[in-house]
N, C-alpha and C positions, 0 to 999 in steps of 0.2 A: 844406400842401405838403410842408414836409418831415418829416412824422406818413407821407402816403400812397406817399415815396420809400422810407422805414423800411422799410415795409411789403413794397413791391418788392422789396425786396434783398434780405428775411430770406425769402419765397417764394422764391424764384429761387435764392437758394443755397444753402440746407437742403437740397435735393430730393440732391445729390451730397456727402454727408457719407457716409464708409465706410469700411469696412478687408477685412480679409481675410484669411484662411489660405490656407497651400498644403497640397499631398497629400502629395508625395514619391514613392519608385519602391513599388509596387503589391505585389512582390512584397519589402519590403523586412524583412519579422521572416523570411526565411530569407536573407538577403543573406550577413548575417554569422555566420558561426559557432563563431568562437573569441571566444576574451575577451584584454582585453590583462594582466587577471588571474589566472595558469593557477589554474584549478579542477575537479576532477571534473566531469564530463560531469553536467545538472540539465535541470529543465524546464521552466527561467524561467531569462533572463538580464533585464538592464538596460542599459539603453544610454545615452548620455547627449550633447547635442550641441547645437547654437547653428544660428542661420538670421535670414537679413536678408531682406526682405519689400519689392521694391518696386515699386507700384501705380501705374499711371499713368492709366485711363481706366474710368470706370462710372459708367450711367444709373441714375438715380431717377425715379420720379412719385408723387405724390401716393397715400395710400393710399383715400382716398374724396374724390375730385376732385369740385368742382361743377358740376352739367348747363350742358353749353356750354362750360367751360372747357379750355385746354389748355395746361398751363404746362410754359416749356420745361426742357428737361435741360442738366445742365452739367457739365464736363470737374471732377476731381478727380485729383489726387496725395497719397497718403500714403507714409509711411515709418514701418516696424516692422521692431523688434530682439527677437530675444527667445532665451529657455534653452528646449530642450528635453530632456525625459525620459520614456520606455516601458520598459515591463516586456512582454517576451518570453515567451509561451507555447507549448511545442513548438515554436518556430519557425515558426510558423504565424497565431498571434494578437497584435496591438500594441493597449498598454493606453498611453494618451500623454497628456502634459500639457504647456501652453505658457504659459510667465509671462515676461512681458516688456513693449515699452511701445509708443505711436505715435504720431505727429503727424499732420496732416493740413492739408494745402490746398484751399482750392476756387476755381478762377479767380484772380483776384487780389483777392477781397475776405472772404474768411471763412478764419480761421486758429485753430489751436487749438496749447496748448503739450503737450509730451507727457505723456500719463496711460496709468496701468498697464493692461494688456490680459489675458485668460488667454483657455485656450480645453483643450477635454476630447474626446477623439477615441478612435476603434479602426481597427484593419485588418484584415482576415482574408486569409489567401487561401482563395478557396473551390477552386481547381483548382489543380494542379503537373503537370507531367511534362517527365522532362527538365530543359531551360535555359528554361523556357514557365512564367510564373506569371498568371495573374490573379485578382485580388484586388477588393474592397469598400473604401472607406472613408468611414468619418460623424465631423462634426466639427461640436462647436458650439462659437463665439466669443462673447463679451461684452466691455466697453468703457465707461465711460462717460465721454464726451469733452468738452472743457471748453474752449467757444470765448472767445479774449481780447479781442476787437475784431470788429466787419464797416467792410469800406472801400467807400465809394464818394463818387464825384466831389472824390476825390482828400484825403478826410477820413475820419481814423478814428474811429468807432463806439463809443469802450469801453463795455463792457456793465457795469450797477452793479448788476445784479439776479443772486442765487444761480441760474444756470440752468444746466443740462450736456443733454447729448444719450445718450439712453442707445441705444446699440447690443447689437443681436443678430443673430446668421447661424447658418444651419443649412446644411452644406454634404454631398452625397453623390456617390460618384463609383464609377467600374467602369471598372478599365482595365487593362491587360495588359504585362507584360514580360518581356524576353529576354534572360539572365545568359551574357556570354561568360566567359572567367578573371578580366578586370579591368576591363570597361564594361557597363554594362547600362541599355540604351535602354527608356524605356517611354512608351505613352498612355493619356490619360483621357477618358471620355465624364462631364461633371459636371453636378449641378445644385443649383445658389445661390437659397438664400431670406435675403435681412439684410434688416430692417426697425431703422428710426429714429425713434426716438418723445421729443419734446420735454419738459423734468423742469423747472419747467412747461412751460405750454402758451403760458405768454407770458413774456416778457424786457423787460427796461428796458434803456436805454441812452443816453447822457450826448451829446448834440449838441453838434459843439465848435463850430459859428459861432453859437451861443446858450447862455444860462446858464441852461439849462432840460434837464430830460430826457424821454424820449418812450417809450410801452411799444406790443407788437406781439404779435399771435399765431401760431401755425403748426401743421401740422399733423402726424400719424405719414405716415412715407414707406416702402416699400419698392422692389427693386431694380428696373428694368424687365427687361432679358434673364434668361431662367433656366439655360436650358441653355449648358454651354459645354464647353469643351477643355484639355486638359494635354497638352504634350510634354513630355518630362526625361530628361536619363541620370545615370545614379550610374557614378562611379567606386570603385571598389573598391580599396583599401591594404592589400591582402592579404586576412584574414579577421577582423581585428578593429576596421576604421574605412572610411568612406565619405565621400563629397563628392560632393551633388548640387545639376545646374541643371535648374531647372523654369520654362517660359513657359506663362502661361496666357493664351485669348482666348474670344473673343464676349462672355459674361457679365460679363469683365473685363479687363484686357490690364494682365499683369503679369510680373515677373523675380521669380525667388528662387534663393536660394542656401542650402545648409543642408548640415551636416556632423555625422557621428556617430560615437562609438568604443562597442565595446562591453566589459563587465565581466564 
């Protein structure tokens, strides 16, 4: 019985293990365009800036579900901190890196402590005129997440077996914005692919009303929704720093904040 509860718990709550990037403003490698370092006019700058990340709701399912089955989805919260830095091309291309870290919940029974994250991205804008940008951008994330316990029926789970959760997200998006002096509103049409694949494929775990432990297996998951949405505005600190909020929905429903000065 409590081998087939294990079992229960570690399907059911794998399926909403995740994280996630944000975009930022569409048209943001021409936002800025001094430096807070005066230097002859180049065709590359650097920027450099920080962003908190935080995630409140997204579906998983099964990535090869068996005939008949329909296992359900479940609500997740994470939190990610992290540095960022892009290299500036004409003002027009972002070369971007993100290192930093995350935790994550799922319901009240699967937790994990915070493990490093990165992630490798670009922007372009493929059109300007004017205060009118719109722009591309692809970003992949990586992660491998590292759960300390699963709870249920009010007992915690510690896990005694080497296992971590490896994550991966491939995200693309095409959205548009509109630079007044010192705000500049924009949106996104996105589309989310992250898959979660089990490092094994089974885990052991230490039963605390027995002095016995019990092992379980699980499977790769990916996201259910794909397509989704960005709103955000960047505020502008003249021309060599920004501050922006970005909400994202459908595919995931999340707040970010991110801030950048340029070099």
């Amino acid at each position: 019985m409590v081998h087939s509860y294990l079992k229960c718990l570690f399907y059911f709550a794998l399926p909403c293990l995740l994280e996630a990037t944000y975009f930022s403003n569409p048209g943001e490698p021409a936002l800025l365009t001094e430096g807070v370092i005066q230097s002859p006019p180049s065709w590359y700058c650097l920027r450099a800036g920080y962003m908190a990340d935080r995630l409140y709701q997204q579906n998983y399912k099964e990535e090869f579900p068996s005939p008949g089955t329909h296992p359900p989805s479940n609500y997740t919260k994470m939190n990610m901190d992290a540095a960022t830095l892009a290299i500036c091309i004409k003002n027009r291309l972002d070369i971007s890196i993100l290192l930093g870290s995350a935790q994550i919940q799922i319901d009240q029974d699967v937790f994990t402590k915070r493990q490093f994250a990165w992630s490798l991205g670009g922007k372009y804008i493929i059109y300007k005129t004017g205060s009118v940008y719109v722009g591309l951008d692809l970003k992949y994330l990586e992660s491998k997440q590292k759960p300390l316990y699963f709870l249920g029926e009010g007992y915690a789970y510690n896990i005694v077996s080497d296992f971590k959760l490896s994550y991966t997200e491939m995200q693309a998006a095409l959205g548009a914005a509109y630079k007044t002096k010192r705000l500049s509103p924009y949106i996104y049409l996105s589309y989310l692919y992250s898959k979660i694949e089990p490092v094994p494929y089974s885990v052991i775990v230490r039963i605390p009303t027995f002095n016995m432990t019990a092992d379980t297996s699980s499977h790769s998951i990916t996201n259910q929704r794909r397509w989704g949405m960005a709103v955000g505005g960047t505020l502008l600190g003249g021309s060599e720093g920004s501050l922006t909020i970005e909400s994202r929905f459908f595919n995931q429903n999340a707040v970010n904040v991110s801030g950048e000065i340029r070099f």
